[in-house]
C-alpha positions in Angstrom: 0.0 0.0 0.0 1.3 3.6 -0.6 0.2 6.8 1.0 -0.1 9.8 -0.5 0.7 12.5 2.1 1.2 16.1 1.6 2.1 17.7 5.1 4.8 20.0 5.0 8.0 19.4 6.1 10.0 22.1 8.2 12.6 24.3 5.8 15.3 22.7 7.8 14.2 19.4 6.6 14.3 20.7 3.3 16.8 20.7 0.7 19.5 23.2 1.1 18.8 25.4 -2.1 15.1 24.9 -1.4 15.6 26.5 2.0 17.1 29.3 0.3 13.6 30.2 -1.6 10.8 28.7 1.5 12.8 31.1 4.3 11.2 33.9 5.1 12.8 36.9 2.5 11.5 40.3 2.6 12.2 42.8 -0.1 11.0 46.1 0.1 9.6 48.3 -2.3 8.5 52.4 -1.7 5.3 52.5 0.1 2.8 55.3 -0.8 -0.8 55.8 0.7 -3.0 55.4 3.4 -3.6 51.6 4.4 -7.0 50.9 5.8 -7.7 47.8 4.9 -6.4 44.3 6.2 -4.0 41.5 5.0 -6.3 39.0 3.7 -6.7 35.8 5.0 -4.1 33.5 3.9 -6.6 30.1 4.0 -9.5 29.7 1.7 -10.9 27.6 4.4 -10.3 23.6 3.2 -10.8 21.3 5.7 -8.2 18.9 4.3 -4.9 21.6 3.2 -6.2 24.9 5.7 -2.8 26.2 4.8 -3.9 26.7 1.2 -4.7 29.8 -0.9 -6.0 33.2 0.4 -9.3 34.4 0.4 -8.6 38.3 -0.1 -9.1 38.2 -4.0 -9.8 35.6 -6.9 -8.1 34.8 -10.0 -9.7 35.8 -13.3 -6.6 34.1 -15.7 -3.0 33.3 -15.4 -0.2 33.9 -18.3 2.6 32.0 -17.7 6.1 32.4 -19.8 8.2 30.2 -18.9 11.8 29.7 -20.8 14.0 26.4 -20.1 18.0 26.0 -20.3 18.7 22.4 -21.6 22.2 23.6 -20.2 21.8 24.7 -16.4 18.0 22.7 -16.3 16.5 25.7 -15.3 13.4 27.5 -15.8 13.3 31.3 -15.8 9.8 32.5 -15.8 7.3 35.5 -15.0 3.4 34.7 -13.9 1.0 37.3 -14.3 -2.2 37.2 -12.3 -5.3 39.0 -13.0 -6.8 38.9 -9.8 -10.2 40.8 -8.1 -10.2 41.7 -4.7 -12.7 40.4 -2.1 -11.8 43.3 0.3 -9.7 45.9 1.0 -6.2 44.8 1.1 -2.9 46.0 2.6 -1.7 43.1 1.6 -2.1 39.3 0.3 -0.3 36.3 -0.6 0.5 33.6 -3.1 0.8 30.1 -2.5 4.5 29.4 -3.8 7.5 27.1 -2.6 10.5 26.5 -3.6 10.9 28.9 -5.9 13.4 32.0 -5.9 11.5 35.1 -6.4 12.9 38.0 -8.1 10.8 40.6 -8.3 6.7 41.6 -7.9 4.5 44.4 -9.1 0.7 45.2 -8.4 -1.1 47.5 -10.8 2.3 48.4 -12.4 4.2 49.4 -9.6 6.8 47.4 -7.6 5.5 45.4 -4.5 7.4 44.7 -1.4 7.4 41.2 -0.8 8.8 38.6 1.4 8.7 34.3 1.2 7.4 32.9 4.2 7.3 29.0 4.2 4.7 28.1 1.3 3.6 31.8 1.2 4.5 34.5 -0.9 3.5 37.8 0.6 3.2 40.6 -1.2 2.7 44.3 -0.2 1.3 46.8 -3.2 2.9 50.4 -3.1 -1.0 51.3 -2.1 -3.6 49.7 -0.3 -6.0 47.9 -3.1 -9.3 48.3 -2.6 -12.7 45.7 -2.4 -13.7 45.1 -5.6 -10.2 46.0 -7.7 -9.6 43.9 -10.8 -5.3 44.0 -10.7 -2.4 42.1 -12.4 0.2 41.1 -10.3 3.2 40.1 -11.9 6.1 37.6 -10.5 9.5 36.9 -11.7 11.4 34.1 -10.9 13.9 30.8 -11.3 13.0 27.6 -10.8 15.1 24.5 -10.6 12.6 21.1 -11.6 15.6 18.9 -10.0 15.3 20.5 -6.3 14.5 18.6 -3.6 11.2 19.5 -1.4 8.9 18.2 0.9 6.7 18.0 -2.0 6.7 19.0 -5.8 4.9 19.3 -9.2 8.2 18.7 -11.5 8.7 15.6 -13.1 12.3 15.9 -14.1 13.0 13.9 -17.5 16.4 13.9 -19.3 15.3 16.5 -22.2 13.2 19.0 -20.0 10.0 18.0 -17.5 6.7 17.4 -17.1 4.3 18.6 -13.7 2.1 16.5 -11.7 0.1 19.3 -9.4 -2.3 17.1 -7.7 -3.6 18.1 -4.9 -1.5 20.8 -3.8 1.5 21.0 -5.4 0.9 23.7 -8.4 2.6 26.6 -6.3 6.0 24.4 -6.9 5.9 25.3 -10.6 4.0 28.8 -10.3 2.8 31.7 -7.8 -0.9 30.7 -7.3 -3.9 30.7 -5.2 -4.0 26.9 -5.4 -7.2 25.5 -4.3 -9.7 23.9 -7.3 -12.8 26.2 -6.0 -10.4 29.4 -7.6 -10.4 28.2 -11.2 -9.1 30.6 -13.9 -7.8 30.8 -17.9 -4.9 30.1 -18.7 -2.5 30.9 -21.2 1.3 29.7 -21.7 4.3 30.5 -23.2 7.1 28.3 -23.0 10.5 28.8 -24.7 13.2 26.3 -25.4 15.9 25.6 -27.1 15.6 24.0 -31.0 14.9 20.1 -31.2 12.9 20.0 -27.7 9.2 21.6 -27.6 7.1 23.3 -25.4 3.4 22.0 -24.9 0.6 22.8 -22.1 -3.0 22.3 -21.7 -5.5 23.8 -24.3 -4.7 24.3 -27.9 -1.7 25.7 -29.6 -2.0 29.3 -30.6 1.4 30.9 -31.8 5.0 29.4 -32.6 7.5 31.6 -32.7 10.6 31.4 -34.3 13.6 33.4 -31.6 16.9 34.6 -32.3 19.5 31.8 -30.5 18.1 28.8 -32.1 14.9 29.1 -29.2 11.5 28.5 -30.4 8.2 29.6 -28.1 5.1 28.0 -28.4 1.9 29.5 -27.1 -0.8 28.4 -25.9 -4.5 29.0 -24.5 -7.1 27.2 -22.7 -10.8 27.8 -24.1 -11.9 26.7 -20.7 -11.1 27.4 -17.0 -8.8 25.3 -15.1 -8.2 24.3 -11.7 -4.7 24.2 -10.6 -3.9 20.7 -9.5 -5.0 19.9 -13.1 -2.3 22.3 -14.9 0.2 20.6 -17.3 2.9 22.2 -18.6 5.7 19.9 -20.5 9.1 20.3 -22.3 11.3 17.7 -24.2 12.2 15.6 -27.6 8.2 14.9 -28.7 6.2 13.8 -31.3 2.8 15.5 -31.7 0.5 12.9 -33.5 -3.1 13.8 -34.3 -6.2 12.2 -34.9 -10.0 12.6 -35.0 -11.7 11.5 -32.4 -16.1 11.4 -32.3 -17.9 14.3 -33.8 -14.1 15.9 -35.6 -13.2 16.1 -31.5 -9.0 17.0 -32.8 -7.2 14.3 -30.4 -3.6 15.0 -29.7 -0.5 13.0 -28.0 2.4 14.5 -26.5 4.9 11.5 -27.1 9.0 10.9 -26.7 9.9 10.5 -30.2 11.7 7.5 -29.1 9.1 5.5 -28.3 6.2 6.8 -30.2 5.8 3.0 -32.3 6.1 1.6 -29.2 3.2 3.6 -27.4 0.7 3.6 -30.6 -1.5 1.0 -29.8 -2.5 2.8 -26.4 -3.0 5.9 -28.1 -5.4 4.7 -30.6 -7.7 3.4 -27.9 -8.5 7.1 -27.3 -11.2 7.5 -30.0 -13.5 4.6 -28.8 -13.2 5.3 -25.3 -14.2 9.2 -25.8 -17.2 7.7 -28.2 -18.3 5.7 -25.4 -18.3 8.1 -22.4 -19.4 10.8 -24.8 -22.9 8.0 -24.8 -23.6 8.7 -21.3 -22.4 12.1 -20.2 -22.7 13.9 -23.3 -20.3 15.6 -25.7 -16.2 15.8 -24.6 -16.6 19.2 -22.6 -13.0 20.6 -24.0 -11.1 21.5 -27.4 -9.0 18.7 -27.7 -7.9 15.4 -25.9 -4.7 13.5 -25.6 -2.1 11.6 -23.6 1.0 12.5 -22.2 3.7 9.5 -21.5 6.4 11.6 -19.9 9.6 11.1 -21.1 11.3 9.1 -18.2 10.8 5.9 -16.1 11.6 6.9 -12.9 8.9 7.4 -10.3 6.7 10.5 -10.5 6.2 12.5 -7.3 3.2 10.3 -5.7 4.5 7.3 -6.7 1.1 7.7 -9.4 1.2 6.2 -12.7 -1.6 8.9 -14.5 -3.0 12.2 -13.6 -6.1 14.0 -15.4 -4.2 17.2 -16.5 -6.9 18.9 -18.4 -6.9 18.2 -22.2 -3.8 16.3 -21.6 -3.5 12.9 -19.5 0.0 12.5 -18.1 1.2 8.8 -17.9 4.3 6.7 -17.0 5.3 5.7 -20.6 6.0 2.1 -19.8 2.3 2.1 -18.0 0.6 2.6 -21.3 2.5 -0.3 -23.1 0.8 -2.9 -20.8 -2.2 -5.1 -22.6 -5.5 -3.6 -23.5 -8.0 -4.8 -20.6 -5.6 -3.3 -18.1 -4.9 0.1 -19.7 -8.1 0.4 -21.8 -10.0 0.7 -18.4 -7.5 3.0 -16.9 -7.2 5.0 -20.0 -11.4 5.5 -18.9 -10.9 5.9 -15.6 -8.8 9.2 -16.9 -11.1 10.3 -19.6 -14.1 10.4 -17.2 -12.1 13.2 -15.2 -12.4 15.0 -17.9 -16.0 15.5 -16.7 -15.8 14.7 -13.0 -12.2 16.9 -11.8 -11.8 19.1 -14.4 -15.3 20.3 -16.1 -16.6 20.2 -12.5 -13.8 20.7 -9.7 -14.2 19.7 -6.1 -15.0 22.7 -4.4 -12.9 21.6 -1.2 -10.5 18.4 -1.0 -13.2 16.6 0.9 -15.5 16.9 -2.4 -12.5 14.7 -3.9 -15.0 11.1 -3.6 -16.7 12.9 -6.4 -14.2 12.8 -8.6 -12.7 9.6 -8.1 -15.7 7.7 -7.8 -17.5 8.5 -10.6 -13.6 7.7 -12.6 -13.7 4.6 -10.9 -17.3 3.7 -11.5 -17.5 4.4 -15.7 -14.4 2.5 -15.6 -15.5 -0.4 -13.8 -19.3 0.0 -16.0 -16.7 -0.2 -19.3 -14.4 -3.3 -17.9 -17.4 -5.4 -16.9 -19.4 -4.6 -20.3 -16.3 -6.2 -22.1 -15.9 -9.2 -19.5 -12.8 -8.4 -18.4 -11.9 -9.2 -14.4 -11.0 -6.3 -12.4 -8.0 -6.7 -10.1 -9.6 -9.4 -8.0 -11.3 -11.4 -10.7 -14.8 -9.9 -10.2 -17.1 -9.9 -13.7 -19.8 -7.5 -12.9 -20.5 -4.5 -10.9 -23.1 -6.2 -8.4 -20.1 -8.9 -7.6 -17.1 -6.0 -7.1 -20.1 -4.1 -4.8 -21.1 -6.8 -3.0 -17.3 -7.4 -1.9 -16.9 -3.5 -1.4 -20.5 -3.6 0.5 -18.7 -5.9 2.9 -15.7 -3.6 4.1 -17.9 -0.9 4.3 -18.0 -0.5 8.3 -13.9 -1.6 8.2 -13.0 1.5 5.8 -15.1 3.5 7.8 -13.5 3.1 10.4 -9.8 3.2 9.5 -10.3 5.5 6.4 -13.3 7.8 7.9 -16.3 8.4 6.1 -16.5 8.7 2.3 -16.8 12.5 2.3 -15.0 13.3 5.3 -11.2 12.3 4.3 -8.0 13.9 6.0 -4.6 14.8 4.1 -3.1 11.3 5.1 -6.1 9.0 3.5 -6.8 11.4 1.2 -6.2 9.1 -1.8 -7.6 5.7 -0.6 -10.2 3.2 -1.8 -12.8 5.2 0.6 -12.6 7.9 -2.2 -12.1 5.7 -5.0 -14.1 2.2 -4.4 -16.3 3.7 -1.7 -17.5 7.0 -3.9 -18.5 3.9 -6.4 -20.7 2.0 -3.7 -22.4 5.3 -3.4 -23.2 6.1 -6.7 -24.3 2.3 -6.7 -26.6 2.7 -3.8 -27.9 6.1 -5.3 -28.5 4.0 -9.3 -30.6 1.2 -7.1 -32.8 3.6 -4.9 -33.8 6.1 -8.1 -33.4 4.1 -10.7 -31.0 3.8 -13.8 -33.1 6.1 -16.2 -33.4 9.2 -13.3 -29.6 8.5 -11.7 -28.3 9.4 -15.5 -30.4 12.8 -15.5 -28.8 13.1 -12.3 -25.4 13.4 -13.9 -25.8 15.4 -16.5 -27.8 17.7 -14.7 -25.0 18.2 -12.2 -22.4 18.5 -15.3 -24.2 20.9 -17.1 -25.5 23.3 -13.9 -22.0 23.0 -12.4 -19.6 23.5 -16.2 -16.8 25.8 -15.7 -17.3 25.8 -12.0 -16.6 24.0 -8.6 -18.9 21.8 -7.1 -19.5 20.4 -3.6 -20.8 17.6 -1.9 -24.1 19.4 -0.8 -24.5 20.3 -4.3 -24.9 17.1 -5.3 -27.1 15.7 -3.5 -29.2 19.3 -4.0 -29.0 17.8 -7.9 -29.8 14.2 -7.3 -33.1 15.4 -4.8 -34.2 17.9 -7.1 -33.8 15.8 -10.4 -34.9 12.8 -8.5 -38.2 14.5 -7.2 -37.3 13.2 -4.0 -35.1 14.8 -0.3 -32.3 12.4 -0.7 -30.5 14.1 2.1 -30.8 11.6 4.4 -29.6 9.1 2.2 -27.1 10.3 1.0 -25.8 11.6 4.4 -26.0 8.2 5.3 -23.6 6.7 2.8 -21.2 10.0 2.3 -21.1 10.7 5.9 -21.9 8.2 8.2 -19.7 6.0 10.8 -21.8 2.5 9.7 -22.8 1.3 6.5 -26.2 1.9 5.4 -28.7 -1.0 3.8 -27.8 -1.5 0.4 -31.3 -0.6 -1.9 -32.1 -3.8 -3.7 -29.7 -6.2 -2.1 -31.6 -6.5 1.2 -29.0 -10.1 1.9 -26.2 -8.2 1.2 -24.4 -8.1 5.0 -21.8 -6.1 6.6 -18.3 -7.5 8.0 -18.0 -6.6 11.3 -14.3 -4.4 11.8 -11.6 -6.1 13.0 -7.9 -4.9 12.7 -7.3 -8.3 11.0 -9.2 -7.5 8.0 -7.5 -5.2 4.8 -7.1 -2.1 5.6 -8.4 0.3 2.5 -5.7 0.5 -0.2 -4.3 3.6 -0.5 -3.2 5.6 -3.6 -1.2 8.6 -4.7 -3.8 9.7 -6.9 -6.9 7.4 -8.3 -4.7 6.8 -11.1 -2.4 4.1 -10.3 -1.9 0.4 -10.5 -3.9 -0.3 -8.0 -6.8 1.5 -9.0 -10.1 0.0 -9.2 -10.7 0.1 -12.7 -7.7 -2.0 -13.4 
């Protein structure tokens, strides 16, 4: 079993040059003005991470240009917010770590600042008032090799690739990273001739520098949370295809082993056909896979992560045989929908992202009669065995919808979100539990969602106050009757019995779907 666990470590437990950046720093800038307002609040209130994002303003967008040295390995960049403020402001902060800050200005003019563990703190020249749209820009270096307590970068011999899930965006960029502040983005990366520079959305601009450098632009047609940011540099192959309805696919592969990866790849039509069946058209402007360029662990120990509009993998992952990766590959695609359309609105909302991933993958595995991981055939046999550990995983993992940073990524999320949406399809019905879904898709596009949302959805949709049901299952110390399986029976807990497997991200060999 392997935890994913994202508690920070002390700076003296840090890497030397890290320490360097996460000390606190202060660099002054003139100060001009009266200053009546406050600093705001450097929490956005998540039960799981309190420690992240600050809730004196919101971002509107993010441009990022970022230029990497194939020489030194290092990333020189500037990150402009365009931010609102929620109240008057003396001052605010950005989550950032590890990275060495060289200058800040708000509205134009420079901004004393200082680092302070994971926060950046910034002080405009004048006191910004409620209600201000401003862009606050950041210059810094960042090195993808340095050591932290924990980190986006996916080092690879010709450049990187970032994994930010759940709270690890603010290693690569200054951000208010939390899912329930979404924002466009656009990106401008710049590197040297032979590698290339790719990010979420769709390619805009390439432009040819002076230096042999090339910079390639691009822009996201829809908002994007944070954790679900990729960014990516090295020797790739772009192949295209067409996926349902002229949906432009694209993969980010090593040149060396695109041949090897193609068969994976060319799953990607069928599987977007399928989902596209039961929650409606692919909500984005293009869809691909990234297999990093390197075989060495990713941060997480994970194997995939649901970067929007581009999947990131383990390459040697994807080269495994088609029952195993084609329902992973699903489990992915359906984050698409569940993660990134509609982003948890706190990390405890996480159960509805990674069970609905686990349960359209399991629903595609079982229609093609392939075993899951423990040689069940059907849903009702892989619920039925889930049913039974219900009252053990409550009790060592916590309710479904009630996680903590160290079980955050554990079969209660992943397996028990599923056994939810399971009880939920038997108590309405299949035809009123799909209008569920789509209903919540469509009235939450764009946006964050909660857990209270959802079940607001499935009552109203459902003509029925499913509350108290689903309070039952999401939040509940003992597992509730199963609706339709009246036999089905409980295990009582003992410490003898498996302990819920835990997971760096849904994504991983030991997901559910696989």
């Amino acid at each position: 079993m392997r935890y994913r666990t994202r508690l920070t470590a002390p700076a003296a437990l840090i890497g030397t040059a890290a320490a360097l950046s996460v000390g606190t720093q202060a660099h002054a800038a003139p100060a001009t003005g009266t200053r009546t307002g406050t600093p705001g609040p450097e929490t956005l209130g998540d039960s799981v991470y309190p420690s992240l994002g600050n809730d004196g303003y919101r971002v509107a967008a993010y441009h990022l240009d970022l230029a990497y040295d194939a020489t030194t390995k290092l990333v020189d960049a500037t990150a402009t917010l365009k931010i609102t403020t929620t109240q008057e402001l003396t001052r605010f902060s950005l989550d950032a770590l590890g990275l060495d800050i060289h200058t800040v200005t708000v509205a134009g003019r420079a901004a004393a600042f200082e680092q302070a563990g994971e926060k950046l703190r910034i002080t405009p020249a004048r006191c910004l008032p409620a209600g201000r749209k401003a862009d606050v820009v950041v210059t810094y270096t960042a090195d993808p090799r340095r050591t932290l307590a924990h980190t986006a970068w996916v080092p690879t011999p010709d450049g990187f690739a970032v994994c930010p899930q759940p709270d690890a965006a603010h290693t690569v960029f200054p951000c208010n990273d939390h899912p329930s502040d979404k924002a466009d983005f656009a990106f401008r990366i710049t590197v040297p001739d032979g590698l290339r520079g790719v990010a979420s959305g769709r390619l805009v601009r390439t432009e040819k520098l002076a230096g042999d450098r090339t910079a390639y632009t691009y822009r996201s047609r829809s908002p994007i949370a944070t954790e679900v940011v990729q960014i990516t540099v090295g020797d790739y192959v772009i192949k295209e295809r067409q996926g349902p309805h002229g949906l432009p696919l694209r993969d980010v592969v090593p040149v060396s082993r695109a041949a090897a990866l193609e068969p994976a790849l060319a799953l990607t039509p069928n599987l977007v056909g399928w989902l596209e069946a039961r929650l409606g058209a692919y909500p984005f402007e293009t869809y691909g896979l990234l297999p990093a360029n390197t075989d060495a662990e990713f941060p997480g120990e994970f194997t995939g992560l649901e970067t929007q509009t581009l999947t990131l993998y383990k390459p040697n992952y994807l080269l495994q045989a088609e029952p195993k990766i084609g329902s992973h590959m699903m489990h992915e695609l359906v984050h698409s929908y569940f993660g990134n359309l509609v982003s948890p609105a706190t990390w405890a909302d996480l159960w509805i992202n990674e069970g609905h991933a686990d349960f359209y993958g399991l629903l595609y595995r079982y229609e093609r009669g392939w075993p899951d991981s423990i040689g069940m055939t059907t849903m009702e046999a892989r619920m039925k065995n889930t049913y039974a550990q219900g009252d053990q995983w409550r009790r060592t993992s916590g309710p479904v919808a009630a996680p903590n940073a160290v079980n955050l990524f554990d079969s209660q999320r992943y397996l028990g979100g599923v056994l939810v949406l399971y009880a939920l399809r038997n108590e309405i019905g299949e035809s009123a539990f799909n209008a569920v879904e789509r209903t919540f898709l469509d009235r939450f596009r764009n946006a964050s969602a909660s857990t209270d949302d959802y079940i607001a959805v499935a009552s109203e949709v459902s003509g029925r106050d499913l509350s108290g049901f689903l309070r039952d299952w999401l939040y509940g110390t003992k597992t509730p009757r199963m609706p339709g399986h009246p036999d089905w029976t409980v295990t009582p807990p003992s410490s003898a019995l498996r302990q819920p497997e835990s997971r760096t991200d849904g994504h991983h060999d030991n997901s559910a779907t696989l």
